[in-house]
C-alpha positions as CSV (number, residue, x, y, z in Angstrom):
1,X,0.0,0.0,0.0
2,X,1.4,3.5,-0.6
3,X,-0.3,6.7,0.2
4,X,0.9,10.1,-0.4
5,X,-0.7,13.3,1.4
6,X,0.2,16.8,0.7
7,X,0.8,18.5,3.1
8,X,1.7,17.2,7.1
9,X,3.4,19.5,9.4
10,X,4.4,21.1,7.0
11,X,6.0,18.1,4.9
12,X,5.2,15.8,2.2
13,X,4.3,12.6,3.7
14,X,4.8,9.3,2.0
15,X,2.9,5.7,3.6
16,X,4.4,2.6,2.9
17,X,2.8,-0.8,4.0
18,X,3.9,-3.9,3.2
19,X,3.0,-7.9,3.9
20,X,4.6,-11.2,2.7
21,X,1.9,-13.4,2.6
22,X,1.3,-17.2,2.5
23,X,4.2,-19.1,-0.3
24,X,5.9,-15.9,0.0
25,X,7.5,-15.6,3.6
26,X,11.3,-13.8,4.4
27,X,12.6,-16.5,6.2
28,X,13.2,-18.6,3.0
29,X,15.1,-15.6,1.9
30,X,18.9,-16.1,0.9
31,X,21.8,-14.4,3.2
32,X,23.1,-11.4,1.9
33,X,20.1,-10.2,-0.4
34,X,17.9,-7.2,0.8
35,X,14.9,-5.4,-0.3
36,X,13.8,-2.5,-1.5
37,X,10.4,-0.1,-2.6
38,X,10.6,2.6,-5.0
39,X,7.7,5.5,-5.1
40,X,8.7,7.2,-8.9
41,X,8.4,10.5,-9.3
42,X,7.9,11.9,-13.3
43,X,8.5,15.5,-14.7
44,X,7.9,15.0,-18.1
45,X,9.1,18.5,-19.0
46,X,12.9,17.4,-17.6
47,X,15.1,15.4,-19.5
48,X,14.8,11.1,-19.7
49,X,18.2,10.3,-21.7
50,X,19.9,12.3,-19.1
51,X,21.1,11.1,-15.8
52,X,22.5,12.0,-12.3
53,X,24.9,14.0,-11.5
54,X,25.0,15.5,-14.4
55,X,21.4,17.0,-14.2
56,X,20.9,20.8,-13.7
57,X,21.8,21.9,-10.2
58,X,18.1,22.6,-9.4
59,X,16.5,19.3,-11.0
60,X,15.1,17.3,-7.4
61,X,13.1,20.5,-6.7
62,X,11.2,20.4,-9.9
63,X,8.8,17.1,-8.5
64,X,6.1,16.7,-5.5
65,X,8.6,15.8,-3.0
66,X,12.2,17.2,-3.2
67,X,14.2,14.5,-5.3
68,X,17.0,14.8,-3.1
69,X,15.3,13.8,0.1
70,X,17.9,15.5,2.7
71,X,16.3,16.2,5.6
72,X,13.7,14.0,4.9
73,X,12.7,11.2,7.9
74,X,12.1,7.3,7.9
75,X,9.9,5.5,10.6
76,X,10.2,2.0,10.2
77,X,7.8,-1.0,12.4
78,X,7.9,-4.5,11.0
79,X,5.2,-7.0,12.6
80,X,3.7,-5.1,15.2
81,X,6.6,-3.6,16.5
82,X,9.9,-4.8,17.3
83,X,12.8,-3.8,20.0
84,X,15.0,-1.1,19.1
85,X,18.0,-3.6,18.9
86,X,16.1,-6.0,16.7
87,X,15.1,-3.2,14.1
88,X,18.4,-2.4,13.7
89,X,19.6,-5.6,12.7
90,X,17.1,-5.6,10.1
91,X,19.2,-2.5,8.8
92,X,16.4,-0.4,7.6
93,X,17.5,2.9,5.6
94,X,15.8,6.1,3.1
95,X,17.6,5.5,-0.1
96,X,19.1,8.9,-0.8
97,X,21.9,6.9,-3.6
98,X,19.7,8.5,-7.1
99,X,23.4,7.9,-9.3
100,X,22.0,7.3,-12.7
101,X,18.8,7.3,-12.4
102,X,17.6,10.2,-15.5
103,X,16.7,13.8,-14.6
104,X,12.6,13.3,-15.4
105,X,13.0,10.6,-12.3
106,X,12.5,11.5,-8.9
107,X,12.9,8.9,-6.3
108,X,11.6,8.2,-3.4
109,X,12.9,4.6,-1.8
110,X,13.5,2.7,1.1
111,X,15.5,-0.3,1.9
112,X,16.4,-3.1,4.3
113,X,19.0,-4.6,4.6
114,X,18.5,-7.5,6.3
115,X,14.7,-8.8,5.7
116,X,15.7,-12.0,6.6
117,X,16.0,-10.9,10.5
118,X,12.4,-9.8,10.5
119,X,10.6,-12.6,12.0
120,X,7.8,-14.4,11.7
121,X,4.1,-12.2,12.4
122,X,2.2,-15.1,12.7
123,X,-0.9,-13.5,11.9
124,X,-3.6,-13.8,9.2
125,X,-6.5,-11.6,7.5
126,X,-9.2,-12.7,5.1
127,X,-8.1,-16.0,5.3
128,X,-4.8,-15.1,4.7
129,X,-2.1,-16.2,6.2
130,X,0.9,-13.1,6.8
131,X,4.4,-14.1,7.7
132,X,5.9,-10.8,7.8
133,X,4.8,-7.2,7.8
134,X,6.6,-3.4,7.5
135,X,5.2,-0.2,7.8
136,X,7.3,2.8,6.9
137,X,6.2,6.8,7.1
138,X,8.3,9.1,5.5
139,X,8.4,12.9,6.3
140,X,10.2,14.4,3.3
141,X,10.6,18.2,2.0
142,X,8.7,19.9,-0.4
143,X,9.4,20.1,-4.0
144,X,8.7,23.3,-6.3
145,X,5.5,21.3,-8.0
146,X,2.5,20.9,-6.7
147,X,2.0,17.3,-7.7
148,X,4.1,14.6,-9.8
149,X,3.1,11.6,-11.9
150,X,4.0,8.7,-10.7
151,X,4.9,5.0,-10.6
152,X,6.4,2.0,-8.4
153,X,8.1,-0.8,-7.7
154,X,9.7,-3.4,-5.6
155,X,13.2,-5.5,-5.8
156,X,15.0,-7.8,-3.8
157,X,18.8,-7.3,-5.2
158,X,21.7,-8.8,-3.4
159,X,23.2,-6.6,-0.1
160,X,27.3,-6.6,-1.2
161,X,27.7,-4.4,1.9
162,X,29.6,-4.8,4.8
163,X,28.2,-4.7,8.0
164,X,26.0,-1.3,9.3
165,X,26.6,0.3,5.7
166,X,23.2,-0.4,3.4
167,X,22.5,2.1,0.2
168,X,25.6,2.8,-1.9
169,X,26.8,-0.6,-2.0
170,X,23.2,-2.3,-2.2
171,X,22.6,-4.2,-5.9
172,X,26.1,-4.3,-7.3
173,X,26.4,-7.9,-7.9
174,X,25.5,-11.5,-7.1
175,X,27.7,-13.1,-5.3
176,X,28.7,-17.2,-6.2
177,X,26.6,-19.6,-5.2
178,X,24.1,-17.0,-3.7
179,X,21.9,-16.2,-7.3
180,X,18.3,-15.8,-6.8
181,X,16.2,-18.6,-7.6
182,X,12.4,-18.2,-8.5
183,X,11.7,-21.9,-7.9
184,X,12.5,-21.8,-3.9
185,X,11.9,-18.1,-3.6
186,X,7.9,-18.3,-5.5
187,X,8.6,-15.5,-8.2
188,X,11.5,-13.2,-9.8
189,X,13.4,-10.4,-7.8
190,X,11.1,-7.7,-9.2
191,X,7.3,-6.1,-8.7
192,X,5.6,-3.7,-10.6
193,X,3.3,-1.9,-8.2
194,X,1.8,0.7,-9.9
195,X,2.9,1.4,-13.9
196,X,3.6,4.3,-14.7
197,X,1.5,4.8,-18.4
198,X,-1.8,4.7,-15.8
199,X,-0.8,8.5,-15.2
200,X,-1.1,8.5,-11.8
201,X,-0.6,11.7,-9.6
202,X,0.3,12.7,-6.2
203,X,-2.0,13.3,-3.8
204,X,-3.0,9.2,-4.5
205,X,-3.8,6.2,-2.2
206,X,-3.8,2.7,-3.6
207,X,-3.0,-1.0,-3.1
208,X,-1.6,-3.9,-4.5
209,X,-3.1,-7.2,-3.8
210,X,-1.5,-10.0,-5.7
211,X,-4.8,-11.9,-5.8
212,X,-7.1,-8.9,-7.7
213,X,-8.0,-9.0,-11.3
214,X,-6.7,-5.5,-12.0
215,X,-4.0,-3.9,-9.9
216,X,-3.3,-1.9,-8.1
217,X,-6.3,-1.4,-6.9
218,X,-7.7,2.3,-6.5
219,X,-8.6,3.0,-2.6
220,X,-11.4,5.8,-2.0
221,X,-9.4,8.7,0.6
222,X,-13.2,8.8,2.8
């Protein structure tokens, strides 16, 4: 689930919720892979053969949120809330690392690390069983425009970083005899959450259920 709000304190304010369900459960995962979840920002008017760093200087004002994200916040709770030691290990982080991505693009994406350390939730809805859960809120600073398109999606790419250190070194390479395999792991590495040819702007609130007939599913704000 992502939501995006406008305005809060002052701040653009980005929801992330997220739930391995059923076949798909973290503690199958393979050491030394991590995970992340991208929310796309688009300014059509900017250049998309181009890329970071050499942009113009004032290109991560020109979305919703500020593209660069500094002094932006991360809250993370997995499960329902987990010691302050054990989130740690789980080496959550805001991925502030935008090298190459093209100067239309402006990122917003978290990581972790360590998914394997979140444990089991052991809980269920609609007859679903959910092994693990995260929940992340981030408090980010405005951009000049009053609303980007956007798009998203998920990976898990292998963690070649050494311990405490998770974003610059995140996804550089396999290592031997660690490659991903879809047969034990239930799918690829990568999601499509929301593509981006729907034309979807901020302010927007939707899900992704793996089990709907169109997705992502559209949620009404009440």
């Amino acid at each position: 689930m992502f939501k995006t709000e406008d305005s809060v304190s002052g701040k653009r304010e980005v929801t992330m919720e997220m739930q391995w369900i059923n076949n798909s459960n973290l503690v199958r995962l393979y050491d030394d892979w991590g995970f992340e979840n991208d929310l796309y920002q688009w300014n059509n008017k900017l250049s998309s053969t181009a890329q970071r760093p050499a942009c113009p200087k004032d290109t991560d004002t020109k979305f919703w949120a500020n593209a660069s994200l500094k002094g932006g916040t991360a809250v993370f709770i997995f499960n329902e809330g987990l010691s302050s030691a054990k989130n740690k290990a789980i080496s959550p982080y805001l991925d502030r690392n935008h090298l190459s991505d093209t100067c239309n693009q402006g990122t917003i994406g978290i990581g972790i690390g360590e998914p394997k350390k979140i444990p089991n939730y052991g809980g269920g809805e609609a007859g679903q069983k959910i092994n693990q859960r995260a929940f992340v809120r981030l408090s980010l600073p405005k951009g000049n425009a009053s609303w980007s398109h956007i798009s998203s999606a998920s990976s898990f790419l292998p963690n070649n970083c050494p311990k405490g250190v998770h974003q610059d070194c995140m996804g550089l390479h396999e290592e031997p005899g660690n490659t991903w395999s879809e047969k034990n792991m239930g799918g690829d590495t990568d999601m499509l959450l929301l593509n981006k040819k729907r034309g979807w702007k901020t302010p927007a609130y939707f899900s992704w259920d793996e089990f709907a007939s169109k997705r992502p599913q559209g949620i009404g704000r009440g």
